[in-house]
Backbone as JSON, one array per atom type, in Angstrom:
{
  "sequence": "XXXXXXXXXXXXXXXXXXXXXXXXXXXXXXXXXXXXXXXXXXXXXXXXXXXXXXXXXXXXXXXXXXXXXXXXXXXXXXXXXXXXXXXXXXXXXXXXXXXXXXXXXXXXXXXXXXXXXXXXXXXXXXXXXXXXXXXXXXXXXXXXXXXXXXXXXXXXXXXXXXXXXXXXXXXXXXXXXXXXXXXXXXXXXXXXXXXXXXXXXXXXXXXXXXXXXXXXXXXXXXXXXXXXXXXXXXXXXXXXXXXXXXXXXXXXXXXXX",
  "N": [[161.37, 98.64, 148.63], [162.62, 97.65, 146.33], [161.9, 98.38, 143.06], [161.23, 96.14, 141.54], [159.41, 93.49, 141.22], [158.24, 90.05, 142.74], [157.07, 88.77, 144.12], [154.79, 85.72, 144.46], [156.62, 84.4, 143.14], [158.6, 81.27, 142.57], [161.65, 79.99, 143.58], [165.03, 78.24, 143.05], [168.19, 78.32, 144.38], [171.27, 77.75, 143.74], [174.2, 77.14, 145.03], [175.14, 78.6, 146.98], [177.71, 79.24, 149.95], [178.6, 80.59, 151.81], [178.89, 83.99, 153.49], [180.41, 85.18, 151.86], [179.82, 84.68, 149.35], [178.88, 85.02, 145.75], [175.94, 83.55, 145.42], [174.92, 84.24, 147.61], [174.23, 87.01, 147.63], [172.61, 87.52, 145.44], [170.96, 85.95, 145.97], [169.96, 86.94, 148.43], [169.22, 89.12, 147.08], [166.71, 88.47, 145.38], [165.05, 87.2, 147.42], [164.67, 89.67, 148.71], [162.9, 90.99, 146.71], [160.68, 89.29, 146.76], [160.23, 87.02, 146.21], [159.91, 83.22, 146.84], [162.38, 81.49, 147.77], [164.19, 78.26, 147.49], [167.11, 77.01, 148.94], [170.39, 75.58, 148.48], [172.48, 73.16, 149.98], [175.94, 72.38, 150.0], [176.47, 69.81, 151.78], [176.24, 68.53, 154.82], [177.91, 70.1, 156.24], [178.15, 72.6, 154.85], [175.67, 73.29, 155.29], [174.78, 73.67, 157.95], [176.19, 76.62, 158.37], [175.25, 77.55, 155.9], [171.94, 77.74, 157.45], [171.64, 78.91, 159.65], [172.37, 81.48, 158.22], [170.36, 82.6, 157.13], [168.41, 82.59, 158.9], [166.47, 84.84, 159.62], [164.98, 84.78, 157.27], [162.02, 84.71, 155.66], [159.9, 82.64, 154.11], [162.02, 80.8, 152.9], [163.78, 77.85, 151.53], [165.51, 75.17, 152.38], [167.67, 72.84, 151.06], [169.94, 69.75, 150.8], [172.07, 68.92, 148.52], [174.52, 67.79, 146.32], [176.04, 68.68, 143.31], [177.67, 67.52, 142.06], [176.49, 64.83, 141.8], [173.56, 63.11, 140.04], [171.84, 61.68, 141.45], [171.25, 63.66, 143.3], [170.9, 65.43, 142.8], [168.38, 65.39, 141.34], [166.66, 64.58, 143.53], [166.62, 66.76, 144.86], [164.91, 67.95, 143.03], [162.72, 67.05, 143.0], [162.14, 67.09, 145.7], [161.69, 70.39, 145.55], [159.72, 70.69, 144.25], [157.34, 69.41, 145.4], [156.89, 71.33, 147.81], [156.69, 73.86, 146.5], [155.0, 73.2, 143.88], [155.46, 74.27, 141.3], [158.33, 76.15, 139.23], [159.53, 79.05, 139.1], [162.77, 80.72, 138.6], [166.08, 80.0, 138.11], [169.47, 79.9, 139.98], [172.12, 79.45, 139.02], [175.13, 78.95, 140.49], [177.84, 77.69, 140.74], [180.82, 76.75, 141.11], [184.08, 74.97, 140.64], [187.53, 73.92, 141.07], [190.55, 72.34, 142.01], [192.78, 73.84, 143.95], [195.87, 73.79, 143.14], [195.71, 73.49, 140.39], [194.88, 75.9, 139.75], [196.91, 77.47, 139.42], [200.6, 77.73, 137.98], [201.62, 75.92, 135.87], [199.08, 75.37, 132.71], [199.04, 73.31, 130.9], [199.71, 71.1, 132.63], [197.77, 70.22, 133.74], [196.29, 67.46, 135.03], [194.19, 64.37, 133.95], [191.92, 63.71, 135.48], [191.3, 66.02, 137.06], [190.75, 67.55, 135.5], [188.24, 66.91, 134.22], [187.05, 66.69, 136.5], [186.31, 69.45, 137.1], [185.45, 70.46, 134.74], [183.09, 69.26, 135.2], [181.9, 69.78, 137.76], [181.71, 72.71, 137.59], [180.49, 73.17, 135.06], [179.1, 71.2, 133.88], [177.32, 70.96, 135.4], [175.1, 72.73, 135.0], [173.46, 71.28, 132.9], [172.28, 68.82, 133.88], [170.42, 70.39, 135.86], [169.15, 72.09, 134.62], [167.27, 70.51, 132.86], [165.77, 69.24, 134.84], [164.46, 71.47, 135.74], [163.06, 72.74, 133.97], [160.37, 71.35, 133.38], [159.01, 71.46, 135.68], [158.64, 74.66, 135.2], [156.16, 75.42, 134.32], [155.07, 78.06, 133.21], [156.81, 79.2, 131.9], [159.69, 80.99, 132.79], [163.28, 82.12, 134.17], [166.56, 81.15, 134.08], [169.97, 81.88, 135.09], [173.22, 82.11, 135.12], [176.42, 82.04, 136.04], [179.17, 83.58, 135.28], [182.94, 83.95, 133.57], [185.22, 86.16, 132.04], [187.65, 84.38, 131.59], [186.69, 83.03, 130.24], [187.21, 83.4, 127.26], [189.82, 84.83, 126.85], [192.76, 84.89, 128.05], [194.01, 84.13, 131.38], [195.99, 84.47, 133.44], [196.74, 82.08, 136.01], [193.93, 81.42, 136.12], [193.22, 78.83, 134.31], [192.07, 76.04, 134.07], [189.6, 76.62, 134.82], [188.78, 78.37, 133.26], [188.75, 77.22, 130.22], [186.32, 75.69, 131.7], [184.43, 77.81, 132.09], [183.81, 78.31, 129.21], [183.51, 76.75, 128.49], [180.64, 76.32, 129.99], [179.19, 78.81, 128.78], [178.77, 78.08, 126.44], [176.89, 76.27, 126.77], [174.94, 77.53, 127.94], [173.86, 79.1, 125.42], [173.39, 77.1, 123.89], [171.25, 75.78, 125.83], [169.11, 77.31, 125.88], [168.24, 77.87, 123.11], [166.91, 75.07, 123.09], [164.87, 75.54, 124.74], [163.82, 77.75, 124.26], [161.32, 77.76, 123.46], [159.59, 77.3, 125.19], [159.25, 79.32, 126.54], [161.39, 79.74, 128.47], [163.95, 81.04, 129.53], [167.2, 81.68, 129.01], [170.26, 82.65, 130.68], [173.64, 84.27, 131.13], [175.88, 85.72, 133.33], [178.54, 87.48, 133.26], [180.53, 88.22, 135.68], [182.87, 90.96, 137.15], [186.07, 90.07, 138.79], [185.44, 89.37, 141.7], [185.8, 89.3, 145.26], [185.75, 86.58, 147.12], [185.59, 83.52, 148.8], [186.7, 81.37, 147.36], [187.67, 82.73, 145.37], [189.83, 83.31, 146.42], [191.96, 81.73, 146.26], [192.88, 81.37, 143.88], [195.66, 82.15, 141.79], [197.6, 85.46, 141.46], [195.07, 86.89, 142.24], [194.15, 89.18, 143.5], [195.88, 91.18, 142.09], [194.98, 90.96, 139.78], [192.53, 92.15, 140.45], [193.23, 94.61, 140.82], [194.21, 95.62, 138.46], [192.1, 95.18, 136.49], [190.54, 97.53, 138.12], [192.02, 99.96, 137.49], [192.36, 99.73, 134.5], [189.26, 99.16, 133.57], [186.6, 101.47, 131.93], [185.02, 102.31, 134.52], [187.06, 102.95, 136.3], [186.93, 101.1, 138.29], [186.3, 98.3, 140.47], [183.81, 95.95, 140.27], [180.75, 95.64, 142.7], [178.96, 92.79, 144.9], [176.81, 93.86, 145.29], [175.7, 95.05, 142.59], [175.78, 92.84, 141.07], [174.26, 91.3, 141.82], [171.91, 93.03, 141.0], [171.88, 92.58, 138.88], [171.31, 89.89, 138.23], [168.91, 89.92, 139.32], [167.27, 91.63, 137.27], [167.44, 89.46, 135.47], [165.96, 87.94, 136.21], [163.57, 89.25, 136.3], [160.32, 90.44, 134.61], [161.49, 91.86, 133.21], [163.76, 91.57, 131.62], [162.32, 90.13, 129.53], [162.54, 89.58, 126.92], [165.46, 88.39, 126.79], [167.56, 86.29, 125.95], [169.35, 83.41, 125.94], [172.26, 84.82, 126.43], [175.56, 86.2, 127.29], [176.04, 88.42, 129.79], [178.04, 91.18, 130.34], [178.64, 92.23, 133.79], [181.19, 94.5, 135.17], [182.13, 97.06, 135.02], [182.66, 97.6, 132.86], [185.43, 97.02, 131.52], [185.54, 94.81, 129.9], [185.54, 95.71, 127.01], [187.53, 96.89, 126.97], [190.83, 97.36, 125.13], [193.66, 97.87, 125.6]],
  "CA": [[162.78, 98.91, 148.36], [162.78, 97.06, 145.08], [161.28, 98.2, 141.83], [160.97, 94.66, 140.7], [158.58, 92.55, 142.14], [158.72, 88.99, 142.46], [156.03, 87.99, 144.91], [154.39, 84.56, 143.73], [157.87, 83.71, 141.84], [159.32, 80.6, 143.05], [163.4, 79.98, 142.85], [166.22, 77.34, 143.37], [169.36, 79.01, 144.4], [172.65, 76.64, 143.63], [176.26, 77.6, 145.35], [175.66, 79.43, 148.09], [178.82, 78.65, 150.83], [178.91, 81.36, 152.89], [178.65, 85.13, 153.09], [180.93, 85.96, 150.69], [179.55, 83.83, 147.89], [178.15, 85.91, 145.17], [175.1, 83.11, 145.41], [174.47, 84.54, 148.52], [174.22, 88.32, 147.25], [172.03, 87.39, 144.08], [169.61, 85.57, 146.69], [169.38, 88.15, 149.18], [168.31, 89.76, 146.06], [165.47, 87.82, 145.35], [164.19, 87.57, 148.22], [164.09, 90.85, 149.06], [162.06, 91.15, 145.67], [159.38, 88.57, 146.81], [160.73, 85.21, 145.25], [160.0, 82.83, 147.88], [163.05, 80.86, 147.39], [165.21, 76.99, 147.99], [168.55, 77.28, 148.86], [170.28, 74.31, 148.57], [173.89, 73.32, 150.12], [176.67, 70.65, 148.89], [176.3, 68.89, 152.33], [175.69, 69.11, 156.05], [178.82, 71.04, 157.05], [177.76, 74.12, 154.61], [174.42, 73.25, 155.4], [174.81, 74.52, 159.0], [176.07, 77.9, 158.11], [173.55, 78.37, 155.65], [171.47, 77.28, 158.16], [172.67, 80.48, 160.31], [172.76, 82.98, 157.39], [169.03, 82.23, 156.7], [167.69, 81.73, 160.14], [165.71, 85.63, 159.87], [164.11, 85.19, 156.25], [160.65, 83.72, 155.76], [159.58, 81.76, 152.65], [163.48, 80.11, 152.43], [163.05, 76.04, 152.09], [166.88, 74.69, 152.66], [167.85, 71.28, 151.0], [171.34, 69.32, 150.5], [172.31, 68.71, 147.01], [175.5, 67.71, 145.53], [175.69, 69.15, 141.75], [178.17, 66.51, 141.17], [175.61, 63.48, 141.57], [172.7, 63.2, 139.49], [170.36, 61.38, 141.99], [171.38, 64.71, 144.19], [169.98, 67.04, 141.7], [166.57, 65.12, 140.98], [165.99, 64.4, 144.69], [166.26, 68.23, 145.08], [163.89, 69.18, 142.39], [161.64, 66.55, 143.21], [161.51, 68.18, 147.06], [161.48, 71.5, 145.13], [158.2, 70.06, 143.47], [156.75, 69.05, 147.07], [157.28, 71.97, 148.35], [155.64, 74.84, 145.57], [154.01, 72.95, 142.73], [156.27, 74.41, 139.89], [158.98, 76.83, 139.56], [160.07, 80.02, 138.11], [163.76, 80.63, 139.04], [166.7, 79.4, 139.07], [169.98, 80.15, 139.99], [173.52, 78.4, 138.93], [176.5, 79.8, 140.62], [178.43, 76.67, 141.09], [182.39, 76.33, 140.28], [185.29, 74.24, 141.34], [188.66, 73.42, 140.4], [191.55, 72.13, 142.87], [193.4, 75.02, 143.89], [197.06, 73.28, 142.53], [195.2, 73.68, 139.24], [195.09, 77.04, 139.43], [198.22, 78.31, 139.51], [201.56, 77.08, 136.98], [201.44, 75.75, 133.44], [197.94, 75.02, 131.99], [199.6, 72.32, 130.13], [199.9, 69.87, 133.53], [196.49, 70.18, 134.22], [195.62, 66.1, 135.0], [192.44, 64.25, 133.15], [190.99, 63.99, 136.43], [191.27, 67.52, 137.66], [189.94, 68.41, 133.83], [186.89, 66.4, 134.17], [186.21, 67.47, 137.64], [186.03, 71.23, 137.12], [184.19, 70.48, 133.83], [182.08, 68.26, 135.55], [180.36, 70.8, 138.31], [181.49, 73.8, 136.83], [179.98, 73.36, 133.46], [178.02, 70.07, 133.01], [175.98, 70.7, 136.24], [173.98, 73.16, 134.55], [172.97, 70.84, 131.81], [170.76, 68.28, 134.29], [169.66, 71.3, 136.84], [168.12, 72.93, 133.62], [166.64, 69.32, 132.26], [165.28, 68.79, 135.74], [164.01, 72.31, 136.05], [161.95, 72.92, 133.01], [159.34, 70.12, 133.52], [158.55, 73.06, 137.08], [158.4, 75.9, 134.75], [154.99, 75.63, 133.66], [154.22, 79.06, 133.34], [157.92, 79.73, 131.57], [160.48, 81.29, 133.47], [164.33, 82.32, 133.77], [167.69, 80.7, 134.43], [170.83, 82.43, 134.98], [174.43, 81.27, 135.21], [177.43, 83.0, 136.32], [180.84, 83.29, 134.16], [184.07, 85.05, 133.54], [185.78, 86.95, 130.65], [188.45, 84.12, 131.43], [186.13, 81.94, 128.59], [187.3, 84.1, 126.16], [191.3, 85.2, 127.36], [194.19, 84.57, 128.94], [193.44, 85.12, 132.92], [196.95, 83.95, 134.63], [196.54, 81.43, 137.09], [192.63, 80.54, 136.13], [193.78, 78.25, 134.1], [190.93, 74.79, 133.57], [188.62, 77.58, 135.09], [188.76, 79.6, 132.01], [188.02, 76.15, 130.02], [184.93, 75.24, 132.49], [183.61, 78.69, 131.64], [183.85, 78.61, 127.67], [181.75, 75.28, 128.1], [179.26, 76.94, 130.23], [178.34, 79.75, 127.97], [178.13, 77.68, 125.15], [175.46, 75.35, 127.58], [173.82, 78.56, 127.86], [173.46, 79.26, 124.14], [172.3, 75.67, 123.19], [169.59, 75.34, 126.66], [168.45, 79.05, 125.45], [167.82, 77.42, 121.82], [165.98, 74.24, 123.05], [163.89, 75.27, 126.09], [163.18, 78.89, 124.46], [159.44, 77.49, 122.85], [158.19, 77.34, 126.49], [159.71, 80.8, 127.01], [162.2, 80.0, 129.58], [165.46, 81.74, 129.11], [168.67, 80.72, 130.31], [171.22, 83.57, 130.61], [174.83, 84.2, 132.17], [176.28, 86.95, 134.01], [180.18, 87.33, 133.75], [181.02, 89.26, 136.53], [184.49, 91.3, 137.5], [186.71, 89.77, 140.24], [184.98, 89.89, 142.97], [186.41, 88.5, 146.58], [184.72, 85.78, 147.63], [186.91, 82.48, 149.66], [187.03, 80.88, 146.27], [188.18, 83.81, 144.15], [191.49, 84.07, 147.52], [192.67, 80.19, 146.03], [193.7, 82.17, 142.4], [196.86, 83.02, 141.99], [197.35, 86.33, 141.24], [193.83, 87.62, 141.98], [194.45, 90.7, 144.01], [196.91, 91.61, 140.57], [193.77, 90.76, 139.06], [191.56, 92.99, 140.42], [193.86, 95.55, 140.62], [194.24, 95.74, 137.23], [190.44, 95.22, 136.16], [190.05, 98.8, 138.65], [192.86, 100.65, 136.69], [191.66, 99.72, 133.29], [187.79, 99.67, 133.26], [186.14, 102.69, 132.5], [184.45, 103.3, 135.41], [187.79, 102.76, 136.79], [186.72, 100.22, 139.85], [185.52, 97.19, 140.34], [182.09, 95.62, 140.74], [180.27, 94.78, 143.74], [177.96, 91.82, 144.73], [175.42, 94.37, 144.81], [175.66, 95.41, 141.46], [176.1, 91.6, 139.83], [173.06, 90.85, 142.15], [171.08, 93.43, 140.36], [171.53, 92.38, 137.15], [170.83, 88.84, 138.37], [167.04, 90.22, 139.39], [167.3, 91.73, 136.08], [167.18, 88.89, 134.35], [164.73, 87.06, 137.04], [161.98, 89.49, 136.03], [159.66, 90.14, 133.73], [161.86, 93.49, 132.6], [164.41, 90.78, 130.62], [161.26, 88.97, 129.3], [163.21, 89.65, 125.37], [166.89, 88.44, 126.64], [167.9, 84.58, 126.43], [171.09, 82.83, 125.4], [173.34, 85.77, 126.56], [175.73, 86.8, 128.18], [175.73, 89.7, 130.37], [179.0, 91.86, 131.27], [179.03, 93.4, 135.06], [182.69, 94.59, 134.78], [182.85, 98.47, 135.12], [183.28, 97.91, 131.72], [186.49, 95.98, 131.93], [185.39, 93.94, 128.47], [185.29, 96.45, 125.79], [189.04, 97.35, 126.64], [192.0, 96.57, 124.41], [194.74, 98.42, 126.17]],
  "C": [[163.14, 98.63, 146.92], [161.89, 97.47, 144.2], [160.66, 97.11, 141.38], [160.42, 94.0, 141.99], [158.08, 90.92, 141.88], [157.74, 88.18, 143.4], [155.35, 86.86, 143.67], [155.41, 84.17, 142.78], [158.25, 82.58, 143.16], [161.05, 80.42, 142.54], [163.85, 78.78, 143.41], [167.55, 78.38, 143.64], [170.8, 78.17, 144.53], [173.86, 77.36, 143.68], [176.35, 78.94, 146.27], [176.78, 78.61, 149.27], [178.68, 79.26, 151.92], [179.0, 83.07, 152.61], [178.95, 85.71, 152.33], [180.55, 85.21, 149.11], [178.74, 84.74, 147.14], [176.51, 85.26, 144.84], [174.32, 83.51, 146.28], [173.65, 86.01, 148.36], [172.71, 88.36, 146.54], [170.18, 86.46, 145.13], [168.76, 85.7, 147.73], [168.5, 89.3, 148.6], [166.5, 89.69, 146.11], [164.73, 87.81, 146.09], [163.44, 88.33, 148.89], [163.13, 91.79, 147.85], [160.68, 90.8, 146.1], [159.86, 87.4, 146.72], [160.54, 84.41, 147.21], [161.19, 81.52, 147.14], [163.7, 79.06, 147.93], [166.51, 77.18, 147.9], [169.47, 75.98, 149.19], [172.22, 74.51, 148.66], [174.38, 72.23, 150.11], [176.43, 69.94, 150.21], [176.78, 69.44, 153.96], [176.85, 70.37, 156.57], [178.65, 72.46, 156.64], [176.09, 74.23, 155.29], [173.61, 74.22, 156.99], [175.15, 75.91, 159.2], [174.78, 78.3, 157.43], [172.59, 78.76, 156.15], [171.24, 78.56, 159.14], [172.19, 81.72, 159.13], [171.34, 82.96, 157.26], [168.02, 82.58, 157.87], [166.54, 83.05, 160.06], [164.63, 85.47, 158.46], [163.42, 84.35, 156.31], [160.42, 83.55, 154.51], [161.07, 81.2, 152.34], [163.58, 78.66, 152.95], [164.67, 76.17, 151.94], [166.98, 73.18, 152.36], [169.17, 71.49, 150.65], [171.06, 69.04, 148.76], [173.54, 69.3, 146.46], [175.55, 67.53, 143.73], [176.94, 68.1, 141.48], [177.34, 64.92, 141.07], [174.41, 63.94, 141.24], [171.14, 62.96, 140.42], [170.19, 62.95, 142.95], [170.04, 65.26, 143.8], [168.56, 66.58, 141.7], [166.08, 65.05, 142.33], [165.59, 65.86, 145.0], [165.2, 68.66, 144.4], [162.46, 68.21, 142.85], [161.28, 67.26, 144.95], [160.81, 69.53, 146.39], [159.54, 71.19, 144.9], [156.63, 69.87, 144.47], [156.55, 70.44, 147.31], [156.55, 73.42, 147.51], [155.01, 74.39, 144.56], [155.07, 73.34, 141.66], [157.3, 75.61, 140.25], [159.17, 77.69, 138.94], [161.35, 81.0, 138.04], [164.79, 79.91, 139.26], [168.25, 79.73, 138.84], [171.3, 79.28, 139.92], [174.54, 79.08, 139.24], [177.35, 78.89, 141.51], [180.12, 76.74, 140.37], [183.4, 75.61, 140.66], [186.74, 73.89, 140.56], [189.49, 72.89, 142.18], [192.53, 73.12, 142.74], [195.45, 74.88, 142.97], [196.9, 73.9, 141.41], [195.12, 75.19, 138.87], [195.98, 78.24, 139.6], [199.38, 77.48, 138.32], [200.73, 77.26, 135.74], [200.03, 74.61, 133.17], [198.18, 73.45, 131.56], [199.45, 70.6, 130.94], [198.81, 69.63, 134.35], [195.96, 68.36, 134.4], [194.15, 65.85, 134.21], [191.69, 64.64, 134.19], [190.49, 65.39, 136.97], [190.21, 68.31, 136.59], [188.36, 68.19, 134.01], [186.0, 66.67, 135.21], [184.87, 68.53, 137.68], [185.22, 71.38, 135.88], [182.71, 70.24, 134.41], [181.01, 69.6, 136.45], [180.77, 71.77, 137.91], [180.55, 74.34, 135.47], [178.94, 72.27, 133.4], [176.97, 70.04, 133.88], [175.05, 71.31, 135.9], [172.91, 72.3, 134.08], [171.61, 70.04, 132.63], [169.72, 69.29, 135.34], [168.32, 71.75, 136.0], [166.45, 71.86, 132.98], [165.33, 69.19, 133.71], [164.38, 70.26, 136.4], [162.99, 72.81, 135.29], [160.8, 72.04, 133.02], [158.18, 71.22, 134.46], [157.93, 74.21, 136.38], [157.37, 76.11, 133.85], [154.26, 76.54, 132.68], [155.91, 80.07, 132.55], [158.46, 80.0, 133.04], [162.29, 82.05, 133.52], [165.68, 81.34, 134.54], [168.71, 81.57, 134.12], [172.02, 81.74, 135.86], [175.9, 82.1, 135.86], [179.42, 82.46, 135.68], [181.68, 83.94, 134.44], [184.56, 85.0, 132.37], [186.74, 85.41, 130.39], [188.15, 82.5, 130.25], [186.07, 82.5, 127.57], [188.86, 84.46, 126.17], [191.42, 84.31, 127.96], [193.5, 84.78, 130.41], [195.15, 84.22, 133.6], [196.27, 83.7, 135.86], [194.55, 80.83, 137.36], [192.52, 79.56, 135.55], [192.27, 77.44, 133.52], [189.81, 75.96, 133.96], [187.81, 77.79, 133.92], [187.83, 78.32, 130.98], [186.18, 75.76, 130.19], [183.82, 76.36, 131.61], [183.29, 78.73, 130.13], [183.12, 77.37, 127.83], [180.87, 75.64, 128.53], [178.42, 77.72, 128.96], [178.37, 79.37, 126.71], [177.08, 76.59, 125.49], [174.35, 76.58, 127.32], [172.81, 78.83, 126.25], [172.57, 77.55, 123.62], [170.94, 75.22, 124.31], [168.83, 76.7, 126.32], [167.53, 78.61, 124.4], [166.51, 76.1, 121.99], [165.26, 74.44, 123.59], [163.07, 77.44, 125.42], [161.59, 78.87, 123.88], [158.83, 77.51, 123.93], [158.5, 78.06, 127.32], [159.92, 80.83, 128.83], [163.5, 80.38, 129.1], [166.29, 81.21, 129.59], [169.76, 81.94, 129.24], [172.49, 83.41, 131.4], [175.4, 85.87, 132.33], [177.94, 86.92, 133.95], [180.57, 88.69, 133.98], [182.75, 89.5, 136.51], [185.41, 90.7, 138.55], [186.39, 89.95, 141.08], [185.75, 88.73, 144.45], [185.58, 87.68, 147.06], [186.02, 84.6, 148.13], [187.35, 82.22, 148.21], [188.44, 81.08, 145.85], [190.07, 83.72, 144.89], [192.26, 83.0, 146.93], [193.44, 80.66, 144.75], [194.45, 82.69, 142.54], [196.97, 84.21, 140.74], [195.98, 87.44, 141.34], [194.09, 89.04, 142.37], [195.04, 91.55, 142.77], [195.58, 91.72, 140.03], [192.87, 92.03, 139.02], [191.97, 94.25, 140.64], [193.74, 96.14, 138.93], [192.99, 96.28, 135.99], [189.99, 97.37, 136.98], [190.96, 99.86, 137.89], [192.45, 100.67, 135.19], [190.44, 99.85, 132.89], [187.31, 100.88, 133.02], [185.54, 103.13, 133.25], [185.36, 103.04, 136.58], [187.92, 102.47, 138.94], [186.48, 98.84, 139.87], [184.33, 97.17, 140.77], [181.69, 95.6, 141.78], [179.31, 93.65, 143.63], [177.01, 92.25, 144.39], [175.31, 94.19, 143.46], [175.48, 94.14, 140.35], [174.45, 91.15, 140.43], [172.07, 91.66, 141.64], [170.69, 93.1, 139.52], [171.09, 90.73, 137.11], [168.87, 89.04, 138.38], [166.64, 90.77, 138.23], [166.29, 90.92, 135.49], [166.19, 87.42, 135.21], [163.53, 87.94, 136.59], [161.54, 89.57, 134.78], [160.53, 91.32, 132.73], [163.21, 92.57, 131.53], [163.37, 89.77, 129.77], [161.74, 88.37, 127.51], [164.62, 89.13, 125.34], [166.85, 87.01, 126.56], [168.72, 83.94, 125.39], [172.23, 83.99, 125.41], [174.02, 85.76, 127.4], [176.34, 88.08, 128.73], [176.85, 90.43, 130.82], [178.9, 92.5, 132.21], [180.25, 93.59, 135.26], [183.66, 95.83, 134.93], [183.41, 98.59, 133.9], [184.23, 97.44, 131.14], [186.52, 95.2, 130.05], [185.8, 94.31, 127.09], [186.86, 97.06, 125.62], [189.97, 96.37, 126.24], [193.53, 97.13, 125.41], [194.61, 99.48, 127.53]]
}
């Protein structure tokens, strides 16, 4: 079915929830590449869906791991480690804010709330990547997932927008240090897509209304389509891309008016 072939790749897959998660999409991908993958959920209550969404694919290891604690993350890669010897994959599509936060005036955003949504939105990359390159023997890729709204205005994304403009400048500086043992680390900033999350934003529907009226290929994205460009940049066919990031958007980016 797939062009791209991925047999003997190992992966991590971080922020899958539930069907509509675009983590979910991007690692239905993979798998249906080859990647024998880990899918790893914040804690037993997702753990049991996953648990469920999983139950037909073969080569899919399932661990807990909370990207806001550190021992989380290393206990995971150290299973990871157990479990295939090294790695060549891995996927970050982690975000959070408190939904309050994303709606009103930017301005009344609390420290705590700030530091949160920095915290696993943005800073969880930093030890996933630390704790993932040690695996990647043989090189590899990392990819991240963003939005335009680290560059604009986005009404009602508010610390979001923030989180993201620190990611993709994580991206650019783990691109720079980790690219001598030719592992990449890329990001994807996809279009509005529906996922539970995305329903907590106020104004989204406006949102993606808008994004389908203005883009030129006057629509929006699908998961498919963001999950392509995720396998993309899992194979060997991005082997020249690293510290970027990637617009899926219908185009959406390049317009001023």
């Amino acid at each position: 079915m797939y062009v791209v072939d991925l047999k003997g790749k190992n992966g991590i897959v971080f922020g899958v929830a539930n069907e509509h998660s675009i983590a979910w999409a991007i690692a239905k991908m993979l798998h249906g590449a080859g990647a024998r993958l880990t899918i790893t959920y914040q804690n037993e209550r997702f753990g049991e869906r996953v648990s469920q969404m999983t139950e037909s694919m073969k080569d899919v290891h399932l661990i807990e791991c909370d990207v806001s604690k550190d021992e989380s993350i290393e206990a995971a890669f150290d299973d990871v480690k157990r479990e295939y010897g090294n790695l060549d994959l891995v996927l970050h599509s982690v975000a959070y804010a408190n939904k309050d936060d994303l709606k009103g005036e930017f301005s009344k955003t609390t420290r705590s709330s700030f530091l949160m949504s920095l915290d696993i939105s943005a800073y969880s990359l930093i030890p996933i990547v630390k704790h993932a390159a040690p695996l990647m023997e043989r090189g590899g890729s990392i990819v991240t997932m963003t939005f335009q709204a680290s560059e604009r205005v986005f009404p009602g994304y508010n610390v979001m927008g923030t989180a993201k403009a620190a990611l993709e400048n994580e991206v650019r500086q783990l691109a720079s240090e980790f690219g001598w043992r030719n592992i990449r680390v890329n990001a994807i900033s996809a279009g509005p897509l529906e996922t539970l999350a995305s329903r907590g934003i106020y104004g989204f529907l406006t949102m993606r209304s808008i994004h389908a009226e203005k883009a030129p290929l006057k629509r929006n994205v699908t998961h498919e389509e963001v999950a392509k460009t995720a396998l993309f940049l899992c194979s060997d066919l991005s082997s020249g891309i690293t510290g970027s990031v990637i617009p899926v958007d219908a185009g959406y980016h390049i317009m001023a008016l």
